[in-house]
C-alpha positions in Angstrom: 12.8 -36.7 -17.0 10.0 -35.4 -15.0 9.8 -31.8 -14.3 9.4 -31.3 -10.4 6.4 -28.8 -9.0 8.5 -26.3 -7.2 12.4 -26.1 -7.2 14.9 -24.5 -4.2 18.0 -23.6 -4.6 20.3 -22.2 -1.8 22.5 -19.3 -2.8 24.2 -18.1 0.4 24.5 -19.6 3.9 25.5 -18.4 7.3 25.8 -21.0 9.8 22.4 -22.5 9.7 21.2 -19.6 8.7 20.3 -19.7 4.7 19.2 -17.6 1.4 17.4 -19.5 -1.2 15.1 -18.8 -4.0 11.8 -21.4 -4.0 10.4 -21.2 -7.6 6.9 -22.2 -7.5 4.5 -22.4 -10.9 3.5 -18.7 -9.9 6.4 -16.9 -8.4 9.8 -16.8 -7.4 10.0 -16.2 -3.6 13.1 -15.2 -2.0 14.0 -17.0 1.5 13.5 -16.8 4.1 10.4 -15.8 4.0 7.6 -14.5 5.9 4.0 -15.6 4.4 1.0 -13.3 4.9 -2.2 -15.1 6.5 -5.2 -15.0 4.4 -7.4 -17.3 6.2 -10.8 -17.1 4.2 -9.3 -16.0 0.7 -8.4 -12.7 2.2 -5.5 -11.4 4.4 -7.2 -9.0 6.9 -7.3 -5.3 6.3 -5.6 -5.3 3.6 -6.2 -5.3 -0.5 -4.1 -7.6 -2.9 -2.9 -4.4 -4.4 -2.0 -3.3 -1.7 0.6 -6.6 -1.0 2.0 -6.2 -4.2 2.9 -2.7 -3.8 6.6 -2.3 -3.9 7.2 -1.8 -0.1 5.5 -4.9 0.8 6.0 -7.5 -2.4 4.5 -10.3 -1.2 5.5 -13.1 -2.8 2.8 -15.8 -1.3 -0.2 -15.7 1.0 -1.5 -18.7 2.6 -5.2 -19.8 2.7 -7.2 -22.1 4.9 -8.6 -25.1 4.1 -11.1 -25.4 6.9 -12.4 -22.0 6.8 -12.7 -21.8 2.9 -14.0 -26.1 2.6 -16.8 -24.6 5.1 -17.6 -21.8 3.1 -17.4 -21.1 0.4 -17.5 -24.5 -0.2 -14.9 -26.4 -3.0 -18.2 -26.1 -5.1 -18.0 -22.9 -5.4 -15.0 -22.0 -5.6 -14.5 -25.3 -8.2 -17.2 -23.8 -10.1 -15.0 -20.4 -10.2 -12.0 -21.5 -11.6 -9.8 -22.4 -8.2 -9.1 -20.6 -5.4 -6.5 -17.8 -7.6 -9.3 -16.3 -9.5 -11.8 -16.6 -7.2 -9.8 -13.9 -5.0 -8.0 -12.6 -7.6 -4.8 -13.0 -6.3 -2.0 -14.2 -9.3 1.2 -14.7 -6.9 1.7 -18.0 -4.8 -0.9 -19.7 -2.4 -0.2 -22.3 0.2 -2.8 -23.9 2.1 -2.8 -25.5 5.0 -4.5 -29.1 5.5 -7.4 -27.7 8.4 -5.8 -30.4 10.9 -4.6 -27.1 13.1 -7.9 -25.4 12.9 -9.9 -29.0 13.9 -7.4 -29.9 16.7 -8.4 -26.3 18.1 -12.0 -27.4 18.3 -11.2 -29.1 21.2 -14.2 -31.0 22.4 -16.3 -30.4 19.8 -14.3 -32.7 17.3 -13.8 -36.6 17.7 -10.4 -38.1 16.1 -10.2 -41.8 14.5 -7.9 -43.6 12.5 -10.1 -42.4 9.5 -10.2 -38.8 10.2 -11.9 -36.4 12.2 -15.5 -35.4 12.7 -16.6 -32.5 14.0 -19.5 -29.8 14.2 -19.3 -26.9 11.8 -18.1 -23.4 13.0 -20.5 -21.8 10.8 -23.9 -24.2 11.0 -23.3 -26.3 13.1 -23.8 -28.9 10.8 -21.7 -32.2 11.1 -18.3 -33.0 9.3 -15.5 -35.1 8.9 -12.2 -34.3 7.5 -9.5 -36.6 6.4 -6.2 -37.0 4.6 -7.8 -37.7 1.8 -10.9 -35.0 1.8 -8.2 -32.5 3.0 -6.0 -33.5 -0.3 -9.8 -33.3 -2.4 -10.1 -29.5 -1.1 -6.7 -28.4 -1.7 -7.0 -30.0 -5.2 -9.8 -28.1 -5.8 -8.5 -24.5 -4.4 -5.5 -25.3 -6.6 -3.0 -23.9 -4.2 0.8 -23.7 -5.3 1.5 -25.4 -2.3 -0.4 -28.5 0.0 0.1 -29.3 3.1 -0.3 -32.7 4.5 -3.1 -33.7 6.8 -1.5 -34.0 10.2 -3.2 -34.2 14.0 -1.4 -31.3 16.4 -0.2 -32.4 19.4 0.0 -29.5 22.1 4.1 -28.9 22.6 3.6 -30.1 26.2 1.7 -32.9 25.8 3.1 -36.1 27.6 5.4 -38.8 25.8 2.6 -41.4 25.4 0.1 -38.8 23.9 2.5 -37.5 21.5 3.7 -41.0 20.6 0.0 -41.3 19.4 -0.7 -38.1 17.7 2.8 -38.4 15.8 2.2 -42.2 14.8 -1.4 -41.1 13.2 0.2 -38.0 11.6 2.9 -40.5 10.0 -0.5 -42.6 8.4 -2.1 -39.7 7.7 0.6 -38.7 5.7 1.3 -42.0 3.7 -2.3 -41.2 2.8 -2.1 -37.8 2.0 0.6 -38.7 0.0 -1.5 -41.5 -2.2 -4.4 -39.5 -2.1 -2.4 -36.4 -3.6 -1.0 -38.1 -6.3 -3.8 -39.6 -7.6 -5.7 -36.2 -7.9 -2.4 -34.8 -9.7 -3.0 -37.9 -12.0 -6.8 -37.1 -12.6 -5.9 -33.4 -13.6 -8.4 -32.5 -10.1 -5.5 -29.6 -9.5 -7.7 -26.3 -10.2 -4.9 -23.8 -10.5 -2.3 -26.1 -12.6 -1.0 -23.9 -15.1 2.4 -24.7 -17.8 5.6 -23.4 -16.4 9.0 -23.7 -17.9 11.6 -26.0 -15.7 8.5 -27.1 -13.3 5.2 -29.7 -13.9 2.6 -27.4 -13.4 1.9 -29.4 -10.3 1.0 -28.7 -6.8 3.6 -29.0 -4.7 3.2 -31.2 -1.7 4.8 -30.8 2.2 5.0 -32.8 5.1 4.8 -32.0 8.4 6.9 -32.9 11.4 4.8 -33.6 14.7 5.8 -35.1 18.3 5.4 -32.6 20.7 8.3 -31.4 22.7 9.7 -35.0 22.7 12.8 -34.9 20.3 12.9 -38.5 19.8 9.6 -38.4 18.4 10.4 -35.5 16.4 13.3 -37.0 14.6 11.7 -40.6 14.2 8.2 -38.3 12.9 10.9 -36.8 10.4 12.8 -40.1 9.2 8.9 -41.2 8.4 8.3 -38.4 6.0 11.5 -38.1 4.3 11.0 -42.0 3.8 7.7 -41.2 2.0 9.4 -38.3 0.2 7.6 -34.6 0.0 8.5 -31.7 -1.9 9.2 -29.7 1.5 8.9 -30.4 5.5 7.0 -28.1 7.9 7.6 -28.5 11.6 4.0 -28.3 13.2 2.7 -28.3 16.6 4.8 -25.2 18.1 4.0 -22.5 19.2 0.4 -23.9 21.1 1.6 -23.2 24.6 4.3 -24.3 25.3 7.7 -22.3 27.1 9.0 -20.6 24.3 12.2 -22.2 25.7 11.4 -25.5 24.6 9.7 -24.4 21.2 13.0 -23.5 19.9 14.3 -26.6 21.6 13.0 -28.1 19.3 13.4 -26.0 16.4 17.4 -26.4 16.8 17.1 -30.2 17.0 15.3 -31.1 14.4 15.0 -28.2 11.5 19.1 -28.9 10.8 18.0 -32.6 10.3 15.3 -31.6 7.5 16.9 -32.4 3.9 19.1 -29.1 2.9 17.9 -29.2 -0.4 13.9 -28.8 0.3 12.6 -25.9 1.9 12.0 -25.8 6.1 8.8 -24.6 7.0 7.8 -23.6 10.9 4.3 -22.8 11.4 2.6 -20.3 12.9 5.7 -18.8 13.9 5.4 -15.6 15.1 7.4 -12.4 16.3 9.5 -10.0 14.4 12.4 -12.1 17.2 10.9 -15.1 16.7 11.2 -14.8 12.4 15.4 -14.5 13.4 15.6 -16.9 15.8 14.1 -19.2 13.4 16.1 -17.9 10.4 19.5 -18.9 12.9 18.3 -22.1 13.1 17.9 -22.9 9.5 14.2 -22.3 9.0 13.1 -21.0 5.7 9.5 -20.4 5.5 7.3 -18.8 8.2 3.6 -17.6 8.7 2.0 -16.0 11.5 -1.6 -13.6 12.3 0.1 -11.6 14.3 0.7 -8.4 12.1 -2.8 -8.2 10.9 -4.3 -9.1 14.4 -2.5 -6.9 16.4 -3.2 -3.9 13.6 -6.9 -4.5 13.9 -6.4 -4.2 17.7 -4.2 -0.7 17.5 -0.6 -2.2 18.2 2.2 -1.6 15.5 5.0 -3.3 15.1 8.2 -1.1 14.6 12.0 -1.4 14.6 11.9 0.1 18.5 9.4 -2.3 19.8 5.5 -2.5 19.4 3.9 0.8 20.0 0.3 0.8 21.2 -1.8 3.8 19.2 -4.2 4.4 21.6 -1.9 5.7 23.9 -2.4 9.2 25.4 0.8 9.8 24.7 0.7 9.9 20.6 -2.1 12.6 20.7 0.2 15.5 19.2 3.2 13.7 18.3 3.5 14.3 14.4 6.0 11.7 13.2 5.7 8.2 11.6 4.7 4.8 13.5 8.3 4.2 12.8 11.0 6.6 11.6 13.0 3.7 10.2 10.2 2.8 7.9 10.1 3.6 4.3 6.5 2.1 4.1 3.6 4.4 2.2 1.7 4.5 5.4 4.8 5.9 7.5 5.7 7.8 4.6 2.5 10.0 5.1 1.0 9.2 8.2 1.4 10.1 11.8 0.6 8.3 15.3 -1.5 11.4 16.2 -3.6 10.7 13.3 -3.8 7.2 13.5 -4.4 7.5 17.0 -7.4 9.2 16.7 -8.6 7.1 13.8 -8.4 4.4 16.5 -10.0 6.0 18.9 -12.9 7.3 16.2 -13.9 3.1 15.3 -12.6 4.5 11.9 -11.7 1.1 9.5 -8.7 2.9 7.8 -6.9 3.0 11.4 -6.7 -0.9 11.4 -6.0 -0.7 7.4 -3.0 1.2 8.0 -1.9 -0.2 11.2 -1.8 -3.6 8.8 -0.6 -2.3 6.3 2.5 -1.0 7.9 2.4 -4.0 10.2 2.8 -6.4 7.4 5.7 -4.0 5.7 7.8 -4.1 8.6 8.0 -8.1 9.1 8.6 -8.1 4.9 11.2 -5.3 5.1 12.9 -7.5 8.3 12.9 -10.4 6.3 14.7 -8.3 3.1 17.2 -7.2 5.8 17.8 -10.8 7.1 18.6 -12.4 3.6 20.7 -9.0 2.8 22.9 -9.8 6.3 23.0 -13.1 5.1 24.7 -13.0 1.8 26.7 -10.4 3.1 27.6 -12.8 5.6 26.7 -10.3 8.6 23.5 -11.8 9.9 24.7 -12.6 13.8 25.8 -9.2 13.8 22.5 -8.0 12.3 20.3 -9.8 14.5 22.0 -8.6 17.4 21.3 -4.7 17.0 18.4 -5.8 15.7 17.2 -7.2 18.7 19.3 -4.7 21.3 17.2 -1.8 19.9 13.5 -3.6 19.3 14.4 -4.1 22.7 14.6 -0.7 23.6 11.6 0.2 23.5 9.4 2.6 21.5 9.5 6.2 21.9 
C-alpha cells in the first residue's frame, strides 16, 4: 500500500470544535493551528530562531507563490536546493497557489479559461499564471503543503458572478490536480525527503470558492472531494464582506468538509476570529495581522490590542501583557517599547512581532488544552468577555 504525504488524526472533539495532530514529512503540528505568514521566504520582523524558540514553536509558516515565482524566481531558488534551504527554515511550509495575490491585482490582470495574465508587481514585465505553472512553482519551492490554483471571488459578489468564478476554480482544480501528480511522478518536488509512515510527497489541498452563496459553496465542495485532495481550504472570506456572513458561511460548509482531512480557512484573522473558527470545526488558519499590526505599533494582548504610541505608556513599567509568559514581556516594558516606536528604532516592531505572534500561538495552545479538557465554550467565553474589556 501506498504511503500517503501527510496524515491527520483527530484526538479529542468538542462539538465541532476539534484536536488533531497533522503529520507532515517535516513536522508534527498540533491543531488547531495558527500558521505564521512568510510571504517572500520570510515572516516579517522576526528570525527563524526566533519562531522556534520555545514560547512561540512554530510548527509551519506559509510562503507565497506569487511573491517568491516573481522573485527570486523558481530558478533560483531550484538552483538552491528548494525553498527549505534556501531560507533555512527545517519545519513545515505551505504555500499558497498566487490566485489570492492575482485576483487582488484588480485591473491590471485579465482571467481566461487558461489562466491569468497579468503585469508584474516588481517590473512590470508581463505574466501568466495557471493551474499548472502554479503546480510547476510549488514543485519547485518544495513546500510540505500545495494549494490548488483557485480564482477568488469577493464574499459579496452576486450569484451569477460567483457561479462563474466557482465553476473555473472547480477546472482549475481538476487541473491542478493532473498537473500535480505528474510533477510528483517526475520526482520535480524540491524538498521531498524519506519519512517513516508518509511518501515523502507534497501534500495537495483544495479550495472551496462560491462567494457568500451557500449553494455554491457546497456544490464547489462536492466537486473537490469528488476529485479527492489531501485537505480542503475554504477561500474567498474575509475580502469584504459583513463579518456576519463570513462565518455564515464558515458554519455551513466547514462541518460538511470530510472529518478525516484537515479544514483550512484562509486568511482568517483575529485572536476572536481564530475561536470562532475553531467552534465551527476549522482546523488550520493563517493571517498578517500579528506581524502587520507589530510593525505599525499595535500589540495584541489577552485585554485587547494596546496601541504603543500612546501617551499614556510613557512611564508605565510593566509588560505589553501581564498574562504573557513571552521573552519579550518577560523583559520588556510598554514605556520602553513605546519610545523605541516613537525613536523609528527596528527592534520596536521586532518585539512588538515577536510578542504578537506569541500571543495568537499561546491562544491557540490554550484552545486545544480547553478542548481535550472538554472546556472550550467555557474558555472562549472569558476569553472573549475580558479581550473585550479592554487594555489597561
Amino acid at each position: 500500500m501506498n504511503n500517503p504525504p501527510i496524515t491527520f488524526q483527530i484526538l479529542a472533539r468538542e462539538g465541532q470544535a476539534r484536536v488533531g495532530i497533522l503529520k507532515t514529512r517535516r513536522s508534527e503540528i498540533e491543531t488547531p493551528v495558527f500558521m505564521p505568514v512568510g510571504t517572500a521566504g520570510s515572516v516579517k520582523g522576526i528570525r527563524f530562531e526566533q519562531l522556534e524558540r520555545e514560547d512561540l514553536d512554530a510548527r509551519i509558516i506559509l510562503g507565497n507563490t506569487y511573491h517568491l515565482w516573481l522573485r527570486p524566481g523558481i530558478d533560483t531558488i531550484r538552483a538552491c536546493g528548494g525553498l527549505h534551504r534556501f531560507i533555512g527554515w527545517d519545519r513545515a511550509l505551505l504555500t499558497d497557489s498566487g490566485g489570492f495575490q492575482v485576483w487582488s491585482l484588480g485591473k491590471l490582470r485579465k482571467i481566461s479559461e487558461e489562466g491569468t495574465e497579468f503585469r508584474s508587481h516588481v517590473d512590470g514585465s508581463r505574466q501568466f499564471l495557471s493551474p499548472e505553472v502554479s503546480m510547476e512553482v510549488q514543485a519547485a519551492l518544495g513546500s510540505d503543503i500545495v494549494m490548488g490554483f483557485d480564482e477568488c471571488a469577493p464574499g459579496q459578489a452576486p450569484a451569477d458572478e460567483a457561479r462563474r468564478s466557482m465553476e473555473l476554480t472547480a477546472r482549475w482544480a481538476r487541473r491542478s490536480r493532473d498537473r500535480f501528480d505528474t510533477l510528483q511522478r517526475e520526482g520535480m518536488d524540491a524538498g521531498r525527503i524519506v519519512v517513516d509512515g508518509l511518501s515523502g510527497a507534497q501534500a495537495l489541498f483544495g479550495i472551496v470558492q462560491g462567494a457568500s452563496h451557500l449553494d455554491l459553496r457546497r456544490e464547489s465542495l462536492a466537486r473537490k472531494v469528488e476529485i479527492g485532495f489531501d485537505g480542503y481550504a475554504l477561500g474567498g472570506l474575509s475580502v469584504g464582506e459583513e463579518k456576519s456572513v463570513m462565518w455564515n458561511v464558515v458554519g455551513e460548509i466547514a462541518p460538511l468538509m470530510p472529518a478525516d482531512r484537515p479544514r483550512y480557512l484562509m486568511g482568517v484573522g483575529t485572536p476572536e476570529d481564530l475561536l470562532e473558527g475553531v467552534a465551527l470545526g476549522v482546523d488550520m488558519f493563517d493571517c498578517v495581522l500579528p506581524t502587520r499590526n507589530g510593525r505599525n505599533g499595535q500589540a495584541f494582548t489577552s485585554r485587547g490590542k494596546l496601541n504603543i504610541k500612546n501617551a499614556h505608556w510613557t512611564t508605565d513599567l510593566r509588560p505589553l501583557d501581564e498574562a504573557c509568559n513571552c521573552s519579550v514581556c518577560r523583559r520588556h516594558s510598554r514605556a520602553y517599547l513605546r519610545h523605541l516606536y516613537l525613536s523609528g528604532e527596528m527592534l520596536a516592531a521586532i518585539l512588538l512581532t515577536h510578542h504578537n505572534l506569541a500571543f495568537f500561538l499561546d491562544t491557540m495552545r490554550r484552545v486545544r488544552q480547553s478542548i481535550r479538557s472538554g472546556k472550550f465554550t467555557q474558555f472562549r467565553q472569558e476569553f472573549t468577555e475580558i479581550v473585550n474589556s479592554g487594555a489597561e
